[in-house]
C-alpha positions as CSV (number, residue, x, y, z in Angstrom):
1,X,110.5,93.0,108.8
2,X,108.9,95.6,106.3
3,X,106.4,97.9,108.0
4,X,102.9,98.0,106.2
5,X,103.3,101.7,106.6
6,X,106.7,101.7,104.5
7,X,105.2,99.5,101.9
8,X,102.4,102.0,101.7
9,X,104.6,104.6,101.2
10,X,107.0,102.8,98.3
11,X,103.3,102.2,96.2
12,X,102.8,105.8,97.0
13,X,106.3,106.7,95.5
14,X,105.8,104.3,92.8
15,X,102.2,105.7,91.4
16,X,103.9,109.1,91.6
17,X,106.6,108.0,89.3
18,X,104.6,106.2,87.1
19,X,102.3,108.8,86.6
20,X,105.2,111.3,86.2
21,X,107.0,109.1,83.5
22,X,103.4,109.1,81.3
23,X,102.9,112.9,81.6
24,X,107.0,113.3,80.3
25,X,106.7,110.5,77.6
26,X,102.9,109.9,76.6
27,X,102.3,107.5,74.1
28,X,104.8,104.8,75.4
29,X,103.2,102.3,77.3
């Protein structure tokens, strides 16, 4: 079973990278 904590953490890691990929390549949605 997938700990709410780990789930919280993989959205963490996934707004990091998202935000990372529109800093290297803005303009691409």
């Amino acid at each position: 079973m997938i700990r709410p904590q780990t789930l919280r953490t993989s959205l963490n890691c996934l707004h990091y990278y998202f935000r990372k990929s529109e800093k290297e390549s803005p303009g691409q949605s």
